[in-house]
C-alpha positions in Angstrom: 37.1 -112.3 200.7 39.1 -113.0 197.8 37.4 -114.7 194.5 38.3 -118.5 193.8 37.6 -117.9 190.3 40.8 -119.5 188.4 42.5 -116.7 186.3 42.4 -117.6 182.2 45.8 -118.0 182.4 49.2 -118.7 184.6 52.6 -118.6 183.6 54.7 -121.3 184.3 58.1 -120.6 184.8 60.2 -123.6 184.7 63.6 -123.3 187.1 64.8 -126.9 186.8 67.7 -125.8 184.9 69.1 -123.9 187.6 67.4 -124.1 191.0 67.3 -127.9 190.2 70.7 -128.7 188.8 72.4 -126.8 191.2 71.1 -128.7 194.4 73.4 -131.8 192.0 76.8 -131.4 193.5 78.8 -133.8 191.4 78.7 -131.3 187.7 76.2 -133.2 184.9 77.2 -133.4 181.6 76.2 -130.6 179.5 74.5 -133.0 176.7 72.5 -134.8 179.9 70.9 -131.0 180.5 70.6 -130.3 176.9 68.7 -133.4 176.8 66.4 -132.7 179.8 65.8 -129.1 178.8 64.5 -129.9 175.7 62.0 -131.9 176.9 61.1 -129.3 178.8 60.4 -127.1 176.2 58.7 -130.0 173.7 56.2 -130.3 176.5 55.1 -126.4 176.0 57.4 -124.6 178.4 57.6 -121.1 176.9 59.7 -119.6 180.3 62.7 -121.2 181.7 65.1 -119.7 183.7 68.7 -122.1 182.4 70.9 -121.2 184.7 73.2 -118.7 186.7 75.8 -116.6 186.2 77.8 -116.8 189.8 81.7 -118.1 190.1 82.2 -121.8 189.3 84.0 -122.0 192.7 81.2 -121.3 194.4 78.4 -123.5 192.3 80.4 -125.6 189.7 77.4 -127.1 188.3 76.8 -123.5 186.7 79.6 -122.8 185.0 78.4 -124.2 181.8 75.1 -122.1 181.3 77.0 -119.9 178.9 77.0 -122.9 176.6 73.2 -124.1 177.5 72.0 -120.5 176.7 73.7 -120.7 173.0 71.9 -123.9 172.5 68.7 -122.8 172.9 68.7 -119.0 172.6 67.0 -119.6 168.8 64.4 -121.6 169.6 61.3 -119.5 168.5 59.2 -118.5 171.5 61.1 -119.0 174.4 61.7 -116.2 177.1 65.2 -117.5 178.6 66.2 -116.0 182.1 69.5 -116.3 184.1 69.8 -115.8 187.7 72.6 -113.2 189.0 74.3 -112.1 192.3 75.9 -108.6 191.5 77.0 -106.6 188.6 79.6 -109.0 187.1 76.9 -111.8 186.7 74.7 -109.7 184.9 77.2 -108.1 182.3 77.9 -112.2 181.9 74.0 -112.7 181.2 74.1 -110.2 178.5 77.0 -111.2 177.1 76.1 -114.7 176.3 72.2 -113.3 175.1 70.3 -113.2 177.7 67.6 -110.4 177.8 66.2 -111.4 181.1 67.9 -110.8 184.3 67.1 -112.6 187.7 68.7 -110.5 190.8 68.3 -112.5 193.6 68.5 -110.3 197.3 67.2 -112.0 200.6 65.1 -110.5 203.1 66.9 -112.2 206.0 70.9 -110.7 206.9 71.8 -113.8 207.6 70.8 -115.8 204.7 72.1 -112.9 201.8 75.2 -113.2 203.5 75.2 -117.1 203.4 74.1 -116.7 199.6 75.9 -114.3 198.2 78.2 -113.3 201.2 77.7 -109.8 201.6 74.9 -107.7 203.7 71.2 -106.7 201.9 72.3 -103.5 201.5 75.4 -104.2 199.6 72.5 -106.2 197.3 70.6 -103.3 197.2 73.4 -101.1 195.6 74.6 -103.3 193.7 71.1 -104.0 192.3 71.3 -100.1 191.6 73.9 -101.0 189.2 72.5 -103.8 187.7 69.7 -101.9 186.6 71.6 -98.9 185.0 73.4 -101.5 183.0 70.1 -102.8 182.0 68.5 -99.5 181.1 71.7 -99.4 178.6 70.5 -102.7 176.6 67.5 -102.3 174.4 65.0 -105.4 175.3 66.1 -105.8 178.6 63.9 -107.2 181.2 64.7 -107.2 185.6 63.1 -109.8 187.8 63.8 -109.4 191.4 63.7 -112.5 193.4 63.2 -111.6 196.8 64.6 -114.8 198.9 63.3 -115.7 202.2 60.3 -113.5 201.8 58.5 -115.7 204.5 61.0 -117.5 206.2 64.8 -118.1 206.7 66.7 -120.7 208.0 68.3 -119.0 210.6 66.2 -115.9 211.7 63.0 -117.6 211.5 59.4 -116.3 210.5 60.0 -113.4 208.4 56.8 -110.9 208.5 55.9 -108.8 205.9 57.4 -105.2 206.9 60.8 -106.8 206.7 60.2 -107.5 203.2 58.4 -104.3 202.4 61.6 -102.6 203.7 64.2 -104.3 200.9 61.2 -104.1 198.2 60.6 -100.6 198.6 64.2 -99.7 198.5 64.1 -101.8 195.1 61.3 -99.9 193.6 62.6 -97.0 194.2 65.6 -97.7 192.0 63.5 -99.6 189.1 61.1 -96.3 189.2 59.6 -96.3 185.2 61.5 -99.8 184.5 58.8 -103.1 183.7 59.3 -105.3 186.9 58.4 -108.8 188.2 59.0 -109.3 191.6 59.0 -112.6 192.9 58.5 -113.6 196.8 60.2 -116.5 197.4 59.3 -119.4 200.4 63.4 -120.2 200.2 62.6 -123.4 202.7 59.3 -123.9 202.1 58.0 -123.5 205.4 55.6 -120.8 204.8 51.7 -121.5 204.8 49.5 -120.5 202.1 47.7 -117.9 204.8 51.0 -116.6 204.9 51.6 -116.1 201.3 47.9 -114.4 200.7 48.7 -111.9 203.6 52.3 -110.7 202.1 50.8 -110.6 198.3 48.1 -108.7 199.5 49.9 -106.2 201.9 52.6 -105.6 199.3 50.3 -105.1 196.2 48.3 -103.1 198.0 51.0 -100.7 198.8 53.7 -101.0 195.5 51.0 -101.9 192.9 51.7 -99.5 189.5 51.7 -99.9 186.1 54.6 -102.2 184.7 54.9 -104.3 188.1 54.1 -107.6 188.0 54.2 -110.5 191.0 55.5 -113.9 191.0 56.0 -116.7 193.4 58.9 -118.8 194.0 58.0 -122.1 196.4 59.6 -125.1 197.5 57.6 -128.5 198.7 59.7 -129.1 202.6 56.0 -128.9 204.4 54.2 -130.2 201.6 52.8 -126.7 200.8 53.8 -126.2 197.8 50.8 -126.3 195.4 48.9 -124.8 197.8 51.1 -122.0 198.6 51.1 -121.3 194.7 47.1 -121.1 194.5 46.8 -118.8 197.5 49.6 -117.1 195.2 48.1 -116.7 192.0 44.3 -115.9 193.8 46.1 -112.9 195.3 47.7 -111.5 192.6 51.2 -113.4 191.4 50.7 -114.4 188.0 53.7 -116.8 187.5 54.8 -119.2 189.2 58.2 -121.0 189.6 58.0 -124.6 189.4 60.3 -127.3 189.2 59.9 -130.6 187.0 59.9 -133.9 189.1 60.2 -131.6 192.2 63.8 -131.7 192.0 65.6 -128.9 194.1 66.6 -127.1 197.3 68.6 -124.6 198.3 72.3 -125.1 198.9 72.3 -122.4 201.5 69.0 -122.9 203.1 69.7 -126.4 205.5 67.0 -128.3 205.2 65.2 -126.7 202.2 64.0 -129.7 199.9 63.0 -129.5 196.0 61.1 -127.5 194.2 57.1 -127.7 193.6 57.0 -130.0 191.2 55.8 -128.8 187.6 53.5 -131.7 187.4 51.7 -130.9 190.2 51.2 -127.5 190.0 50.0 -128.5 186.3 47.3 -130.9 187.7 46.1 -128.3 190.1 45.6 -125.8 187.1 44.2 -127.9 184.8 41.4 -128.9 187.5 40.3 -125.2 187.4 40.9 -125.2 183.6 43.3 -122.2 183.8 45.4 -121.8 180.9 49.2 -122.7 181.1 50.4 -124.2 177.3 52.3 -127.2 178.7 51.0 -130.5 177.9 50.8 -132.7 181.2 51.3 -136.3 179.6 55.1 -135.2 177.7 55.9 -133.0 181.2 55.4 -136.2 182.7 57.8 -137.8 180.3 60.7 -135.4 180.8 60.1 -135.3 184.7 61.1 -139.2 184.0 64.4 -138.0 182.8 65.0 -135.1 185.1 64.1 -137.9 187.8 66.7 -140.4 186.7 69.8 -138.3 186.9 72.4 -139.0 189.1 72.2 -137.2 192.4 69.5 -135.7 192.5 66.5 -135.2 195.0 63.3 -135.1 193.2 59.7 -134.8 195.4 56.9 -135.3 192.5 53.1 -136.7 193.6 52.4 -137.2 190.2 55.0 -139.0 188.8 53.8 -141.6 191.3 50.3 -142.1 190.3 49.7 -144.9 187.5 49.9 -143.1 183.9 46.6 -144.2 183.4 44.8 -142.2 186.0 46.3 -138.8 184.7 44.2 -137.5 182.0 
């Protein structure tokens, strides 16, 4: 049986910016995310992925995350990411600075070609791409985010040798190139059982040096936290969160926000693991990611009287 023993240390890896604003359909101001995003990072946040490179047409509230990545790409200590569809999105991510590439493919047919409208395969060889354009940039860094690693909206449960199948293919491809994959509950309906069983069968048969596991979660069965713990004791050592909860997938029906930062935070802190963020000015920027228009937030925390969080 697998050790409770927190890890020293998690990482954090803060997707308001993009998985949040995104699930806004009426575009925010670009000062109104500045704002919000430095909060983020006053609080501690050292990763953050800003944004996506995809075709205003199809998400307009992304189409100014070349101008969010200038504003903070100087800011000492940050590791900035961008999420990307294809080859065109991530020639856009290094264009503007970026150094840290998000690829997102989905395990589930029917949800890639929701998302990104062509098959998994097409994603596949396109990824192929993507990663001999990376190997050209000194400093480069890939993250595969493997959506509906546990469950898709339209096929259903997704078991573990369906993912294996696209994450092999991906490894093949990214053979002697530094790695985090990241399995991602796309509608949140997986169960923490279900997370430890895919971490474990896939790191038992990809584990090698320069790979490195993450976990992307949403809150829709109010597994979130959970899911993430099961997560981290089984080998992810980041996790995506989202401050105040907000979220949810535009191509997932039914998908809700994010895990909220915050309570991920209070989960880790109980078990005195290391993350850098300080919980008390989270809280305070989860106030203004909470008050902007449109959006869906799910946060536990922000609901408890200030006083009690310590």
């Amino acid at each position: 049986m697998t050790s409770l023993t927190p890890p020293a240390s998690v990482e954090i890896v803060e997707v308001a910016p993009r998985d949040g604003f995104q699930s806004i359909r009426d575009p925010l101001p670009t000062a109104e995310k500045q704002r919000c995003i430095a909060a983020l990072l006053d609080a501690g946040v050292t990763r953050l992925e800003i944004g996506s490179f995809v075709s205003p047409k199809a998400i307009p509230q992304m189409a100014d995350t070349g101008e969010l990545v200038a504003a903070f790409a100087d800011r000492p200590g940050l590791r900035l990411s961008a999420l990307v569809p294809n080859l065109r999105g991530a020639e856009l991510a290094l264009d503007h600075g970026i150094r840290e590439v998000v690829y997102v493919v989905s395990v589930s047919e029917s949800h890639n070609r929701s998302n990104v409208r062509r098959s998994v395969d097409e994603s596949l060889a396109d990824l192929g791409r993507v990663i001999e354009r990376l190997r050209q940039t000194e400093g480069t860094r890939l993250r595969l985010d493997l959506g509906t690693s546990f469950d898709c909206p339209y096929e259903g449960t997704i078991d573990w040798p369906r993912v294996d199948r696209v994450l092999g293919e991906a490894l093949t491809m990214a053979s002697e190139l530094p790695l985090e994959v990241a399995l991602c509950d796309t509608t949140g309906r997986a169960s923490p059982y279900q997370v430890a069983d895919h971490f474990t069968r896939l790191r038992e048969r990809h584990a090698r040096h320069g790979l490195d596991w993450a976990f992307h979660g949403h809150d829709t069965f109010g597994m979130g936290v959970a899911n993430a713990l099961f997560a981290i004791h089984h080998g992810a050592t980041a996790v995506d969160s989202a401050c105040a909860g907000l979220g949810g997938c535009p191509f997932a029906p039914g998908a809700t926000g994010n895990t909220a930062t915050e309570d991920l935070l209070y989960a880790l802190q109980g078990g005195g693991v290391e993350t850098g963020i300080d919980l008390p000015r989270l809280l305070a920027a989860a106030d203004l990611v909470a008050a902007l228009p449109g959006g869906q937030t799910a946060s536990h925390l922000r609901q408890v009287p200030r006083e009690r969080v310590s």
